[in-house]
VEXNU-515429 format. One record per residue (C-alpha): residue number from 1; x, y, z. Coordinates in steps of 0.1 Angstrom, whole numbers, plus 5000, padded with zeros to 4 digits. Example, Ala and Ser with C-alpha at 12.3 -4.5 7.8 and 13.67 -1.06 7.14 Angstrom:
BEGIN
1 / 5123 / 4955 / 5078
2 / 5137 / 4989 / 5071
***
This chain:
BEGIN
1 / 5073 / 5181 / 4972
2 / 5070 / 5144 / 4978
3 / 5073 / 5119 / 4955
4 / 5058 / 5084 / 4960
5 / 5066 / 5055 / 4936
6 / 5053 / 5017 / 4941
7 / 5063 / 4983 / 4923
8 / 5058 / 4952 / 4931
9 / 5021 / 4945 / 4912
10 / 5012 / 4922 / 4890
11 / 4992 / 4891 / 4881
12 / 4991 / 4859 / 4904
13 / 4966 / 4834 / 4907
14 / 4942 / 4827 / 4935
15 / 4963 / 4820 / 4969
16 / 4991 / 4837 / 4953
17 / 5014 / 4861 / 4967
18 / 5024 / 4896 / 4959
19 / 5050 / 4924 / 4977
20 / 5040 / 4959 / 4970
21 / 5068 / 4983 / 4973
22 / 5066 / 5022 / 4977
23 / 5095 / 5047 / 4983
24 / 5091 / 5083 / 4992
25 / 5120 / 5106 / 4981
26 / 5116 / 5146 / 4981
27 / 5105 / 5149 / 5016
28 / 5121 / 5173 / 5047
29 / 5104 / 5159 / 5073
30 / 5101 / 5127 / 5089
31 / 5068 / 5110 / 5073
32 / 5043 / 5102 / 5100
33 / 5018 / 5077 / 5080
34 / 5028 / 5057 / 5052
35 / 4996 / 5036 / 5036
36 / 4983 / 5014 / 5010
37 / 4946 / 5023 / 4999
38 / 4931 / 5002 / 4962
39 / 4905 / 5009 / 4941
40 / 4886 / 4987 / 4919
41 / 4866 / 4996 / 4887
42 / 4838 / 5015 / 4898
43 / 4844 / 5015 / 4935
44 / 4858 / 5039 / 4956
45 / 4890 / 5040 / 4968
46 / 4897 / 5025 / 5006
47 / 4921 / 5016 / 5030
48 / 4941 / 4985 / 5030
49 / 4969 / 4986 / 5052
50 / 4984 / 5019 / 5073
51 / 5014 / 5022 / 5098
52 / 5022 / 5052 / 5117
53 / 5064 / 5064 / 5120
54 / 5056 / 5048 / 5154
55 / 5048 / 5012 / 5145
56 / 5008 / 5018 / 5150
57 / 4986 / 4997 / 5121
58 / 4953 / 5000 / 5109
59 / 4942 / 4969 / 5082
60 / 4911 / 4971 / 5064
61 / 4887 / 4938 / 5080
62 / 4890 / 4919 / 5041
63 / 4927 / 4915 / 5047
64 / 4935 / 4909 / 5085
65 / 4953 / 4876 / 5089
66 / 4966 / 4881 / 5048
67 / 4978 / 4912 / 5046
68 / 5010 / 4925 / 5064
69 / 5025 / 4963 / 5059
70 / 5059 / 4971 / 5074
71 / 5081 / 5004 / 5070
72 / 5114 / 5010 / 5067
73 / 5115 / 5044 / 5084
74 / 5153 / 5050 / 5075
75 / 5144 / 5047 / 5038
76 / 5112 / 5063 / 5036
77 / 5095 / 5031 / 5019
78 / 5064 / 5012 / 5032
79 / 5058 / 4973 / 5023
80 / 5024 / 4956 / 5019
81 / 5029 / 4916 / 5015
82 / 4997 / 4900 / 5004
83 / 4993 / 4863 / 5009
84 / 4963 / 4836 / 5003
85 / 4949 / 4866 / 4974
86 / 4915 / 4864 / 4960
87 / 4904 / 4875 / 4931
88 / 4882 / 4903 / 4953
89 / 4915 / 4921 / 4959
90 / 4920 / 4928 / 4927
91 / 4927 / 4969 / 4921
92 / 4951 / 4993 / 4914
93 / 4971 / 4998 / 4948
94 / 4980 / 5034 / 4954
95 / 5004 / 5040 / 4985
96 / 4999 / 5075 / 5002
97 / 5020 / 5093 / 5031
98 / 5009 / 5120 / 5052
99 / 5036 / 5148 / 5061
100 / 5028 / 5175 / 5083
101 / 4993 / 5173 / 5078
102 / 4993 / 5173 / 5037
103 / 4990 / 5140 / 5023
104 / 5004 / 5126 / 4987
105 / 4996 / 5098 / 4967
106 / 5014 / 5078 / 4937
107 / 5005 / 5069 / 4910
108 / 4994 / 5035 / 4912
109 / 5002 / 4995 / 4907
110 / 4979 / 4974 / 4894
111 / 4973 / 4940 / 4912
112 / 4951 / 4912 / 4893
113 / 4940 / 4879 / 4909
114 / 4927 / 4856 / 4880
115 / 4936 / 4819 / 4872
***
């Protein structure tokens, strides 16, 4: 079973920066996606930021330019540094890996933008 926990949330103001942190632990094989996703209150939940075991990113079109996601393969942990953050990307930021097809999800950070 694999076990994903993030840190790094908080509250910043408007421009603000945040790292999100998420480490993986329980897993046999090597982790082929590592992601962030966020959901606000009453919206779905969608893709930020993803990166592939090979280095291959996806970024959702709200945070290209702001957002940066990075892996540590060798420690199982995936890194999403958010710079220049609005109060639009406020949500709770759930990291999920995918491991031989099956997918797993944490439990959440919550990330508020307010002055």
């Amino acid at each position: 079973q694999v076990q994903l926990v993030e840190s790094g949330g908080g509250v910043v103001q408007p421009g603000g920066s945040l790292r999100l942190s998420c480490a993986a632990s329980g897993s046999r094989f090597s982790i082929y996606v590592m992601g962030w996703y966020r959901q606000a209150p009453g919206k779905q939940r969608d893709l930020v930021a993803a990166m592939t075991s090979g280095g291959s990113t996806d970024y959702a079109d709200s945070v290209k330019g702001r957002f940066t996601i990075s892996r540590d393969n060798a420690k199982d942990t995936v890194y999403l540094q958010m710079n220049s953050l609005k109060p639009e990307d406020t949500a709770v930021y759930y990291c999920r890996a995918i491991v031989r097809s099956m997918e797993y999800w944490g439990r959440g950070t919550q990330v508020t933008v307010s002055s």
